[in-house]
N, C-alpha and C positions, 0 to 999 in steps of 0.2 A: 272726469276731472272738471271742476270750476275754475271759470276765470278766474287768474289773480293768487290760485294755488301754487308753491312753490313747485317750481319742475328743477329738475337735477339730471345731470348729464345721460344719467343711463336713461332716462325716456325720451332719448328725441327720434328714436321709432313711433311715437307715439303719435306724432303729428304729422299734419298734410305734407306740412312745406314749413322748411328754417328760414330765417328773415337775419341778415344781419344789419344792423341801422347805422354801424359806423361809419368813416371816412368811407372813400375809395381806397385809401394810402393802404388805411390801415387791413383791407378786406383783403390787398394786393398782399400782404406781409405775410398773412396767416386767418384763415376761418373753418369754421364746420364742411367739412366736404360736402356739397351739392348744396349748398345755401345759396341764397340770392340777396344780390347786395343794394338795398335801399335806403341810403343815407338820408338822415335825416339832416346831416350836415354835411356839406362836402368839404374836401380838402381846405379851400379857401376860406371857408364860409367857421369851420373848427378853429383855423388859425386866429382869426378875427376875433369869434367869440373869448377865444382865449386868453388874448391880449389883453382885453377889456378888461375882463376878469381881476387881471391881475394888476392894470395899470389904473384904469379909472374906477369901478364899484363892480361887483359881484350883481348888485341889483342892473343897473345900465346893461350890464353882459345880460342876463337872460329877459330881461324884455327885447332886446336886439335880438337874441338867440330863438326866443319864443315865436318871433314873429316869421324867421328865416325856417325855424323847424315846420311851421302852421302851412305855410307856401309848400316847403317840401313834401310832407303827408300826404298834401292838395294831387299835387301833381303824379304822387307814385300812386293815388288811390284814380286820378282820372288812366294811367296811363297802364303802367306793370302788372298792376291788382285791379284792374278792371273788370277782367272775365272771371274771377273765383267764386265759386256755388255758395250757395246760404250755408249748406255744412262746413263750407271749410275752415277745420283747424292748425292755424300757423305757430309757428313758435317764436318767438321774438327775445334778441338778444342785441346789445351795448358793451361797452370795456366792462363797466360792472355790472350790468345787468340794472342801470337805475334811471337815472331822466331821459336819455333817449331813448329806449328801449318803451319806458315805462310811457310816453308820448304818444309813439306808432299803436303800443297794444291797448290805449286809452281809445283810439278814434274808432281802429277795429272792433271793440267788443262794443263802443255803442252800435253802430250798424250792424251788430249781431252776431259777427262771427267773435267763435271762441278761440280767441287770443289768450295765448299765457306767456312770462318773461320765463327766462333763464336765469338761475337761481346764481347769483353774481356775475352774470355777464361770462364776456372771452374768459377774464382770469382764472375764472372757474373752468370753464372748459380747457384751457392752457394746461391747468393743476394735475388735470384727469389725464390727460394725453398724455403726460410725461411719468406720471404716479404708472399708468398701465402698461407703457412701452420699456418699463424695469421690471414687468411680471408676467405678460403676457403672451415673449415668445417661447418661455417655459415651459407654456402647454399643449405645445403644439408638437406632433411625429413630422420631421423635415425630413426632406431627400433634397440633399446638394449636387446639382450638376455639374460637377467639374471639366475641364479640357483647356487644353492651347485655344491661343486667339484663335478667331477662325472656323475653330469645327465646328459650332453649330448650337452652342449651347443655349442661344435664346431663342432658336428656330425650333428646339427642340422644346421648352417651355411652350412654345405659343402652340406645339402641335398637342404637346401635354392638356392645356386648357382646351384645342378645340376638340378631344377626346371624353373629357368630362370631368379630369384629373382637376382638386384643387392648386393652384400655383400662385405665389407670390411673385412677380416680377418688379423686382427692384428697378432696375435700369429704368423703364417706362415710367415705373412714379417719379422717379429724379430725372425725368427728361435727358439721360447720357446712355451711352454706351461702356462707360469707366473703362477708356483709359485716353492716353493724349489726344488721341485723334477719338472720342467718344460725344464730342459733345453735337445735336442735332442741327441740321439747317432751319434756321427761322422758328426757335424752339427754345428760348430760355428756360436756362434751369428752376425750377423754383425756390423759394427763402426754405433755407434750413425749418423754419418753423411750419411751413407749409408740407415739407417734405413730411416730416415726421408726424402732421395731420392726416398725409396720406397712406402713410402706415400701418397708423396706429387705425383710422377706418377700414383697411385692406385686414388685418387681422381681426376686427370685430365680427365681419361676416366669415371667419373661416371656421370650419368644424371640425372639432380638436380630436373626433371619433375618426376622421380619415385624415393619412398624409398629407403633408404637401410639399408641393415642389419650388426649390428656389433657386438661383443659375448661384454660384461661388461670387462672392465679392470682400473685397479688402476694405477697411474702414472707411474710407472714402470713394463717392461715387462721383466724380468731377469733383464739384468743390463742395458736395455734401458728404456730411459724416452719415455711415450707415449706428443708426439708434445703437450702444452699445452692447445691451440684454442681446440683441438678436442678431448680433455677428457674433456673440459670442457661445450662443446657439446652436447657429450654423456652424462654427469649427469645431462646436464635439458631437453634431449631427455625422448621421449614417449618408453614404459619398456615394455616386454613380461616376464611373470611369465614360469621359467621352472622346472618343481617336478618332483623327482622319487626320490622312498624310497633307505631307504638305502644297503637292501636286493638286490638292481637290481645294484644300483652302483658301489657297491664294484665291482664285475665281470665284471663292464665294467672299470672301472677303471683298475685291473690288468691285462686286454689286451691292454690299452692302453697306461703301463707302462710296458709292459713286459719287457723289457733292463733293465730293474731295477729290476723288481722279480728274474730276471737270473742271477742276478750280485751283489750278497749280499754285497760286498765289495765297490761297487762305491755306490748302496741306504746307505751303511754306511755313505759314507763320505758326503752323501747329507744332513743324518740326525743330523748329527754334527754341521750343521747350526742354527738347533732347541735347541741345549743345553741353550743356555740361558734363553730360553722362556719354556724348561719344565723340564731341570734338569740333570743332567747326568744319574739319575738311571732310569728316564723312559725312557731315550736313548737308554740306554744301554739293556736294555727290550723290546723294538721294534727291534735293531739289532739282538737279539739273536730268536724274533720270525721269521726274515728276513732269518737268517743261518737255520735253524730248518726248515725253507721252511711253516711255518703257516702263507702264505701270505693272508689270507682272514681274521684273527684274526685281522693282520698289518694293512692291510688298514681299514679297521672298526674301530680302533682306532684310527687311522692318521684322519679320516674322523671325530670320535665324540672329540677328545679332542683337535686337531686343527685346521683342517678346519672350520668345520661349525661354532663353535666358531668365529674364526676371521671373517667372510663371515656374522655371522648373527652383530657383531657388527660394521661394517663398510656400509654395502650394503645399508641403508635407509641413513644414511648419504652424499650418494656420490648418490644415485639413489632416490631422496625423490619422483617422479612418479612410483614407484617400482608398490606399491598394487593396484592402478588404471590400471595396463598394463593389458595386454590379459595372461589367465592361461591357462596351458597345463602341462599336465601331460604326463610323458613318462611311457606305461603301458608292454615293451619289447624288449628286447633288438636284435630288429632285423633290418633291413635298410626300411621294409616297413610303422614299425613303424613312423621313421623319414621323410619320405616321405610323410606320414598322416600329419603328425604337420607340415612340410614347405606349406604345401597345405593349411592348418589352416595360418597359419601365412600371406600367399599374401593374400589370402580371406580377413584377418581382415583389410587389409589397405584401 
Protein backbone atom coordinates (compact mmCIF):
# COMPACT_ATOMS: atom_id res chain seq x y z
CA UNK A 1 0.00 0.00 0.00
CA UNK A 2 1.25 3.68 -0.83
CA UNK A 3 1.21 6.49 1.18
CA UNK A 4 -1.89 8.71 0.85
CA UNK A 5 -3.92 5.48 -0.44
CA UNK A 6 -7.45 5.41 1.02
CA UNK A 7 -7.52 2.88 4.03
CA UNK A 8 -10.98 1.86 5.21
CA UNK A 9 -11.77 0.31 8.47
CA UNK A 10 -11.34 -3.19 7.66
CA UNK A 11 -7.45 -2.71 7.28
CA UNK A 12 -6.30 -1.54 10.44
CA UNK A 13 -4.80 -5.12 10.80
CA UNK A 14 -2.70 -3.91 8.38
CA UNK A 15 -0.55 -1.49 10.26
CA UNK A 16 2.10 -1.38 12.99
CA UNK A 17 0.45 0.90 15.25
CA UNK A 18 -3.00 3.35 15.15
CA UNK A 19 -2.36 6.90 15.99
CA UNK A 20 -5.25 8.97 17.06
CA UNK A 21 -4.49 12.88 16.70
CA UNK A 22 -7.50 14.15 18.43
CA UNK A 23 -8.08 16.00 21.81
CA UNK A 24 -7.45 14.11 24.87
CA UNK A 25 -11.31 14.71 25.65
CA UNK A 26 -12.19 13.33 22.70
CA UNK A 27 -9.68 9.90 22.85
CA UNK A 28 -11.25 9.76 26.57
CA UNK A 29 -14.88 9.48 24.96
CA UNK A 30 -14.28 6.83 22.35
CA UNK A 31 -11.27 5.53 20.03
CA UNK A 32 -9.82 2.42 18.02
CA UNK A 33 -9.02 -0.01 20.80
CA UNK A 34 -5.21 -0.14 21.42
CA UNK A 35 -4.57 3.14 19.61
CA UNK A 36 -2.41 5.71 21.02
CA UNK A 37 -3.38 9.14 21.60
CA UNK A 38 -1.15 11.97 20.05
CA UNK A 39 -2.90 15.08 19.84
CA UNK A 40 -2.00 17.29 17.74
CA UNK A 41 -4.24 19.75 19.68
CA UNK A 42 -5.06 19.32 23.15
CA UNK A 43 -8.03 20.02 24.96
CA UNK A 44 -7.20 23.76 25.48
CA UNK A 45 -5.34 24.32 22.58
CA UNK A 46 -8.95 22.78 20.08
CA UNK A 47 -11.10 25.08 22.26
CA UNK A 48 -8.96 28.22 21.23
CA UNK A 49 -8.48 27.38 17.68
CA UNK A 50 -12.21 27.10 17.62
CA UNK A 51 -13.32 30.06 18.84
CA UNK A 52 -11.24 31.90 16.55
CA UNK A 53 -12.64 30.18 13.84
CA UNK A 54 -15.73 31.21 14.40
CA UNK A 55 -15.28 34.69 16.05
CA UNK A 56 -12.43 36.49 14.35
CA UNK A 57 -11.34 34.76 10.68
CA UNK A 58 -11.03 31.07 9.63
CA UNK A 59 -7.52 32.30 8.30
CA UNK A 60 -6.14 33.91 11.93
CA UNK A 61 -7.51 30.33 13.47
CA UNK A 62 -5.29 28.08 11.39
CA UNK A 63 -2.15 30.22 11.32
CA UNK A 64 -2.49 30.03 15.28
CA UNK A 65 -3.54 26.50 14.82
CA UNK A 66 -0.63 25.67 12.44
CA UNK A 67 1.87 26.95 14.49
CA UNK A 68 0.42 25.12 17.84
CA UNK A 69 -0.03 21.79 15.67
CA UNK A 70 4.08 22.27 14.25
CA UNK A 71 5.14 22.42 18.22
CA UNK A 72 2.91 19.41 18.95
CA UNK A 73 4.35 16.88 16.01
CA UNK A 74 7.75 18.43 17.37
CA UNK A 75 7.40 17.21 20.54
CA UNK A 76 5.47 13.61 20.03
CA UNK A 77 8.14 12.90 17.29
CA UNK A 78 11.19 13.89 19.96
CA UNK A 79 9.31 12.02 22.73
CA UNK A 80 6.51 8.94 22.03
CA UNK A 81 7.64 8.20 18.33
CA UNK A 82 11.17 8.35 18.98
CA UNK A 83 12.21 4.75 19.06
CA UNK A 84 10.05 3.46 15.88
CA UNK A 85 12.24 1.50 13.02
CA UNK A 86 12.56 2.77 9.46
CA UNK A 87 9.79 0.16 8.50
CA UNK A 88 7.24 1.23 10.69
CA UNK A 89 3.70 1.47 9.33
CA UNK A 90 1.27 3.68 11.52
CA UNK A 91 -2.11 4.50 10.61
CA UNK A 92 -3.26 7.91 11.34
CA UNK A 93 -6.75 9.09 12.09
CA UNK A 94 -8.81 12.73 13.18
CA UNK A 95 -12.82 13.43 13.67
CA UNK A 96 -12.77 13.28 9.87
CA UNK A 97 -9.85 11.90 8.84
CA UNK A 98 -8.74 15.52 7.23
CA UNK A 99 -6.30 18.42 8.66
CA UNK A 100 -5.17 16.96 11.71
CA UNK A 101 -4.66 13.65 10.81
CA UNK A 102 -3.60 14.72 7.37
CA UNK A 103 -0.61 17.13 9.42
CA UNK A 104 0.96 14.16 11.55
CA UNK A 105 0.92 11.66 8.44
CA UNK A 106 2.47 14.66 6.39
CA UNK A 107 5.75 14.88 8.58
CA UNK A 108 5.85 11.05 8.89
CA UNK A 109 6.02 10.07 5.54
CA UNK A 110 8.66 12.80 4.89
CA UNK A 111 10.96 11.00 7.26
CA UNK A 112 10.11 8.03 5.46
CA UNK A 113 7.90 5.97 7.29
CA UNK A 114 4.73 4.87 5.58
CA UNK A 115 1.96 6.68 7.09
CA UNK A 116 -1.51 6.38 5.69
CA UNK A 117 -4.95 8.38 7.02
CA UNK A 118 -8.13 6.72 7.80
CA UNK A 119 -10.47 7.17 5.20
CA UNK A 120 -12.96 9.89 7.04
CA UNK A 121 -11.62 9.80 10.40
CA UNK A 122 -13.58 8.53 14.02
CA UNK A 123 -16.97 9.06 11.96
CA UNK A 124 -16.11 6.66 9.75
CA UNK A 125 -15.00 4.40 12.18
CA UNK A 126 -17.97 5.21 14.61
CA UNK A 127 -20.27 4.28 11.24
CA UNK A 128 -18.55 0.72 11.10
CA UNK A 129 -18.82 -0.18 14.96
CA UNK A 130 -22.44 0.32 15.15
CA UNK A 131 -23.35 -0.90 11.19
CA UNK A 132 -21.32 -4.36 12.69
CA UNK A 133 -22.66 -4.65 16.30
CA UNK A 134 -26.53 -5.08 14.47
CA UNK A 135 -24.89 -8.13 12.33
CA UNK A 136 -22.23 -9.46 13.90
CA UNK A 137 -23.38 -11.22 16.98
CA UNK A 138 -25.56 -13.28 14.41
CA UNK A 139 -22.69 -15.23 13.77
CA UNK A 140 -21.48 -16.39 16.22
CA UNK A 141 -22.57 -20.36 18.36
CA UNK A 142 -23.02 -18.78 22.18
CA UNK A 143 -23.06 -20.66 25.32
CA UNK A 144 -24.77 -18.46 28.22
CA UNK A 145 -23.73 -19.16 31.68
CA UNK A 146 -26.40 -18.62 33.69
CA UNK A 147 -26.96 -18.84 37.91
CA UNK A 148 -27.84 -16.98 41.00
CA UNK A 149 -25.47 -14.11 42.26
CA UNK A 150 -22.87 -15.69 43.75
CA UNK A 151 -22.26 -19.14 42.07
CA UNK A 152 -19.56 -18.46 40.15
CA UNK A 153 -20.47 -17.51 36.78
CA UNK A 154 -17.54 -15.16 35.91
CA UNK A 155 -15.03 -17.45 37.80
CA UNK A 156 -16.29 -19.85 35.58
CA UNK A 157 -15.66 -17.86 32.33
CA UNK A 158 -12.18 -16.86 33.27
CA UNK A 159 -11.41 -20.70 34.04
CA UNK A 160 -13.23 -21.18 30.56
CA UNK A 161 -10.59 -18.74 28.70
CA UNK A 162 -7.77 -20.10 30.80
CA UNK A 163 -8.71 -23.58 29.23
CA UNK A 164 -8.38 -22.38 25.73
CA UNK A 165 -12.32 -21.96 25.43
CA UNK A 166 -13.23 -18.73 23.37
CA UNK A 167 -15.27 -16.31 25.93
CA UNK A 168 -16.61 -12.94 25.75
CA UNK A 169 -16.69 -11.32 29.12
CA UNK A 170 -18.87 -8.53 29.23
CA UNK A 171 -18.56 -7.43 32.74
CA UNK A 172 -14.64 -6.64 32.44
CA UNK A 173 -15.18 -4.69 29.17
CA UNK A 174 -17.86 -2.36 30.98
CA UNK A 175 -15.63 -2.20 33.97
CA UNK A 176 -18.86 -3.63 36.59
CA UNK A 177 -20.01 -6.48 37.87
CA UNK A 178 -23.92 -5.67 36.83
CA UNK A 179 -25.70 -5.19 39.55
CA UNK A 180 -26.00 -2.52 42.49
CA UNK A 181 -23.17 -3.31 44.26
CA UNK A 182 -21.11 -4.30 40.73
CA UNK A 183 -19.46 -1.36 40.13
CA UNK A 184 -15.25 -1.70 40.79
CA UNK A 185 -13.00 0.16 43.26
CA UNK A 186 -10.92 2.90 41.52
CA UNK A 187 -12.34 1.60 38.10
CA UNK A 188 -14.65 3.91 36.18
CA UNK A 189 -16.95 2.56 33.86
CA UNK A 190 -16.24 3.60 30.48
CA UNK A 191 -18.49 6.05 27.88
CA UNK A 192 -21.20 4.02 26.34
CA UNK A 193 -19.33 4.64 23.07
CA UNK A 194 -15.99 3.30 24.33
CA UNK A 195 -17.91 0.20 25.61
CA UNK A 196 -19.43 -0.78 22.46
CA UNK A 197 -15.74 -0.17 20.80
CA UNK A 198 -14.76 -2.79 22.96
CA UNK A 199 -17.23 -5.08 21.80
CA UNK A 200 -17.46 -4.64 18.65
CA UNK A 201 -13.12 -5.28 18.79
CA UNK A 202 -13.77 -8.46 21.17
CA UNK A 203 -15.95 -10.01 18.35
CA UNK A 204 -13.83 -9.19 15.47
CA UNK A 205 -11.07 -11.44 16.76
CA UNK A 206 -13.59 -14.24 17.77
CA UNK A 207 -14.00 -17.44 15.29
CA UNK A 208 -17.51 -18.00 14.30
CA UNK A 209 -16.15 -21.92 13.65
CA UNK A 210 -16.00 -22.41 17.52
CA UNK A 211 -18.44 -21.50 20.47
CA UNK A 212 -18.22 -19.06 22.75
CA UNK A 213 -18.96 -18.41 26.00
CA UNK A 214 -20.56 -15.40 27.64
CA UNK A 215 -21.83 -15.01 31.63
CA UNK A 216 -26.05 -13.96 31.24
CA UNK A 217 -26.67 -10.27 31.36
CA UNK A 218 -29.72 -7.91 31.22
CA UNK A 219 -29.69 -4.85 29.04
CA UNK A 220 -27.73 -2.86 31.11
CA UNK A 221 -24.35 -3.40 32.73
CA UNK A 222 -24.19 -0.48 35.45
CA UNK A 223 -24.97 2.31 33.56
CA UNK A 224 -24.07 0.81 30.04
CA UNK A 225 -26.49 -0.59 27.59
CA UNK A 226 -25.47 -4.07 26.55
CA UNK A 227 -25.31 -3.54 22.26
CA UNK A 228 -28.95 -4.65 21.42
CA UNK A 229 -28.06 -7.46 18.27
CA UNK A 230 -26.13 -9.28 21.11
CA UNK A 231 -28.37 -9.42 24.07
CA UNK A 232 -30.64 -10.38 21.96
CA UNK A 233 -28.51 -13.20 20.78
CA UNK A 234 -27.92 -14.31 23.88
CA UNK A 235 -31.63 -14.83 24.94
CA UNK A 236 -32.26 -17.30 22.11
CA UNK A 237 -28.84 -18.72 22.57
CA UNK A 238 -28.28 -22.40 24.01
CA UNK A 239 -27.92 -21.92 28.29
CA UNK A 240 -25.62 -23.76 30.67
CA UNK A 241 -27.26 -24.26 34.22
CA UNK A 242 -24.91 -23.03 37.11
CA UNK A 243 -25.91 -24.14 40.99
CA UNK A 244 -24.41 -23.68 44.28
CA UNK A 245 -26.17 -23.50 47.33
CA UNK A 246 -26.25 -20.78 49.15
CA UNK A 247 -24.05 -21.84 52.07
CA UNK A 248 -20.90 -21.88 49.39
CA UNK A 249 -21.93 -18.54 47.90
CA UNK A 250 -22.25 -16.22 50.48
CA UNK A 251 -18.26 -16.73 51.06
CA UNK A 252 -17.50 -16.47 47.72
CA UNK A 253 -19.32 -13.69 47.32
CA UNK A 254 -17.70 -11.70 50.31
CA UNK A 255 -14.28 -12.26 48.62
CA UNK A 256 -15.34 -11.14 45.90
CA UNK A 257 -16.84 -7.87 47.19
CA UNK A 258 -14.45 -7.49 49.82
CA UNK A 259 -14.10 -3.39 49.06
CA UNK A 260 -17.23 -3.25 50.14
CA UNK A 261 -17.26 -5.48 53.35
CA UNK A 262 -14.26 -3.15 54.23
CA UNK A 263 -15.96 -0.03 53.65
CA UNK A 264 -19.38 0.02 55.54
CA UNK A 265 -19.88 3.56 54.41
CA UNK A 266 -19.57 3.22 50.48
CA UNK A 267 -21.89 -0.62 50.58
CA UNK A 268 -24.06 2.10 52.51
CA UNK A 269 -24.48 4.33 49.78
CA UNK A 270 -24.74 1.51 47.26
CA UNK A 271 -27.69 0.10 49.49
CA UNK A 272 -29.49 3.30 49.23
CA UNK A 273 -30.34 2.52 45.70
CA UNK A 274 -32.45 -0.48 47.10
CA UNK A 275 -34.65 1.83 49.31
CA UNK A 276 -37.41 2.00 47.02
CA UNK A 277 -37.79 -1.46 46.22
CA UNK A 278 -37.37 -2.56 50.03
CA UNK A 279 -37.90 0.22 52.37
CA UNK A 280 -35.98 2.30 54.48
CA UNK A 281 -36.02 0.10 57.58
CA UNK A 282 -34.78 -2.94 55.87
CA UNK A 283 -32.06 -0.66 54.60
CA UNK A 284 -31.34 0.69 57.37
CA UNK A 285 -30.91 -3.03 58.93
CA UNK A 286 -28.60 -4.37 56.53
CA UNK A 287 -26.35 -1.05 56.94
CA UNK A 288 -26.20 -1.66 60.53
CA UNK A 289 -25.47 -5.59 60.01
CA UNK A 290 -22.59 -3.92 57.38
CA UNK A 291 -21.19 -1.56 60.44
CA UNK A 292 -21.45 -4.40 63.09
CA UNK A 293 -19.29 -6.37 60.50
CA UNK A 294 -22.10 -9.63 60.44
CA UNK A 295 -21.20 -9.70 56.81
CA UNK A 296 -22.25 -13.31 56.21
CA UNK A 297 -26.00 -12.51 57.86
CA UNK A 298 -25.78 -9.25 54.94
CA UNK A 299 -25.18 -11.18 52.27
CA UNK A 300 -27.51 -14.05 52.88
CA UNK A 301 -30.15 -11.69 52.91
CA UNK A 302 -29.11 -9.50 50.01
CA UNK A 303 -28.84 -12.94 48.33
CA UNK A 304 -32.63 -14.26 49.74
CA UNK A 305 -34.75 -11.20 49.71
CA UNK A 306 -33.15 -9.65 46.58
CA UNK A 307 -31.22 -11.21 44.31
CA UNK A 308 -32.68 -14.47 43.79
CA UNK A 309 -35.94 -13.02 43.88
CA UNK A 310 -35.27 -10.59 40.94
CA UNK A 311 -32.94 -13.52 39.03
CA UNK A 312 -35.68 -16.18 39.53
CA UNK A 313 -38.36 -13.71 37.97
CA UNK A 314 -36.62 -12.31 35.09
CA UNK A 315 -34.05 -15.31 33.96
CA UNK A 316 -36.85 -17.80 32.08
CA UNK A 317 -38.04 -14.69 30.58
CA UNK A 318 -35.01 -13.41 28.77
CA UNK A 319 -33.34 -17.09 28.68
CA UNK A 320 -36.53 -19.26 27.82
CA UNK A 321 -33.66 -22.27 26.79
CA UNK A 322 -32.49 -21.85 30.41
CA UNK A 323 -33.78 -25.72 31.69
CA UNK A 324 -32.82 -27.41 28.56
CA UNK A 325 -29.02 -26.14 28.90
CA UNK A 326 -26.14 -28.26 30.46
CA UNK A 327 -26.46 -28.49 34.59
CA UNK A 328 -23.48 -28.07 36.81
CA UNK A 329 -23.15 -27.63 39.97
CA UNK A 330 -20.33 -25.97 41.86
CA UNK A 331 -19.54 -28.41 44.92
CA UNK A 332 -16.23 -25.87 46.37
CA UNK A 333 -15.03 -23.22 46.43
CA UNK A 334 -11.60 -23.84 44.95
CA UNK A 335 -9.98 -23.06 41.34
CA UNK A 336 -9.70 -26.79 40.58
CA UNK A 337 -13.29 -26.92 41.19
CA UNK A 338 -13.67 -24.39 38.23
CA UNK A 339 -11.36 -26.05 36.12
CA UNK A 340 -13.55 -29.36 36.33
CA UNK A 341 -16.69 -27.44 35.05
CA UNK A 342 -14.78 -25.33 32.11
CA UNK A 343 -13.49 -28.90 31.11
CA UNK A 344 -17.51 -30.02 31.50
CA UNK A 345 -18.42 -27.17 29.62
CA UNK A 346 -15.95 -27.64 26.07
CA UNK A 347 -16.74 -31.43 26.32
CA UNK A 348 -20.51 -30.51 26.08
CA UNK A 349 -20.21 -28.60 22.93
Amino acid sequence: MRNNEPVNVAQLAEFDEVIDVRSEAEFAEDHIPGAINCPVLDNEERIRVGTMYKQVSPFEAKKVGAALVSRNIARHLEENLSQRPRNWKPLIYCWRGGTRSGALSSVLQQIGWRANRLEGGYKTYRRAVIDDLAVLPQRFNWRVICGLTGSGKSRLLRALAKAGAQVLDLEALAAHRGSVLGNLPDEPQPSQKMFESLVWHALHHLDAARPVFVESESKKIGNLRTPEALIETMWASDCIRLEAATLLRVPMLIQEYDHFIRDPAALGAQLDCLVTLHGHERINTWKAMSVAGDDNTLVRKLLELHYDPAYTRSILDHYPRLMQGLQLTVEADSDSTFEALAARCIAGV
